[in-house]
C-alpha positions in Angstrom: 46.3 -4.2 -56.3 48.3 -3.0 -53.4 51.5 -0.1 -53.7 54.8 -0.5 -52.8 55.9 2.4 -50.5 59.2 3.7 -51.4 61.0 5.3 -48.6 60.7 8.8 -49.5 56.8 7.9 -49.8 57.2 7.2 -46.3 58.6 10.4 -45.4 55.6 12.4 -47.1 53.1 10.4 -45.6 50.0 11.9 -44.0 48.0 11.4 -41.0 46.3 8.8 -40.4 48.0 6.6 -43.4 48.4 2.8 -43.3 51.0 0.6 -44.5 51.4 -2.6 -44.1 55.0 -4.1 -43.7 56.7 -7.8 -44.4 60.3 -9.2 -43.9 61.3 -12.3 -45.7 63.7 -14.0 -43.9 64.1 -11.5 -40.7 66.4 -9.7 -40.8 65.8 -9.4 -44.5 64.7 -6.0 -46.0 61.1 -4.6 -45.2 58.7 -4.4 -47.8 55.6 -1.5 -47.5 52.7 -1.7 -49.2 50.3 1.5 -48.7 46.4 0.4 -48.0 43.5 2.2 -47.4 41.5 0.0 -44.7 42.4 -2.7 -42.3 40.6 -5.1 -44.7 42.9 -4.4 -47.1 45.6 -4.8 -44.7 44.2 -8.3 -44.0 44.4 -8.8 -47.6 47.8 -8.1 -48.3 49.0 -9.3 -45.4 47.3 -12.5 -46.1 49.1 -12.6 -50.3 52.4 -12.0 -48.6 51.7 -15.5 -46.3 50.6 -16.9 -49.8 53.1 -16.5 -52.4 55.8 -16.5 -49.2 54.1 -20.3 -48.8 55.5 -21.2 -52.5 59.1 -19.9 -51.8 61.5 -22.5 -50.9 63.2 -20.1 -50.1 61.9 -18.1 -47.7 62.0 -20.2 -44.0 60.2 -17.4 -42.0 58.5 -14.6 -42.4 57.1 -11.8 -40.3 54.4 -8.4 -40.9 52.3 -6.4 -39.5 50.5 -2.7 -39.8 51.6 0.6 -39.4 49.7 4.1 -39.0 50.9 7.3 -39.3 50.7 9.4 -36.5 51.5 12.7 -34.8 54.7 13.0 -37.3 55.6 9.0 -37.2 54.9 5.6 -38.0 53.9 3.3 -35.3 52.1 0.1 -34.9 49.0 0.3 -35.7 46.1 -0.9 -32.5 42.6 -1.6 -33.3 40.0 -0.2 -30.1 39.9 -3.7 -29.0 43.7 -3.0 -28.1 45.0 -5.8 -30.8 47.2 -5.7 -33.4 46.6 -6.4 -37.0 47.6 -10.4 -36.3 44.3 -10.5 -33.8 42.2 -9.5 -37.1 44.0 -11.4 -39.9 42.7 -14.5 -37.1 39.1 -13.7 -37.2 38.2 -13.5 -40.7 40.2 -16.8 -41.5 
């Protein structure tokens, strides 16, 4: 099960935490969902896509990873130089 970060989680965070994020509908609301590894990224990024699917009401939708670092959050690159998308991709 994954966490939703509240936004004063967000301000406590430590180095080297990971959060994914989602917006419904863009420019809807962000959600954040803590995880502790980029497979569990994958995963929750891949739930949000699922139940998202089922929605009639949702039209778009858009997410990726974040990592905190040196005091901020900031997309998160694997050493490959991709983004979380580039990952979600291979283990499909």
């Amino acid at each position: 099960m994954v966490t939703i970060i509240r936004a004063d989680a967000r301000i406590n965070a430590q180095e080297g935490d990971l959060c994914t994020w989602w917006v419904r509908n863009p420019p809807g609301v962000p959600e954040y969902r803590a995880v502790a590894s980029i497979d569990e990224a994958v995963a929750s990024l891949r739930e949000c896509a699922n139940a998202d699917s089922a929605r009639p009401d949702v039209a778009c939708n858009i997410g990726g990873l974040e990592i905190f670092e040196d005091g901020d959050w900031c997309e998160w690159y694997g050493d490959d130089g991709e983004d979380i998308d580039a990952h979600v991709d291979e283990t499909n």
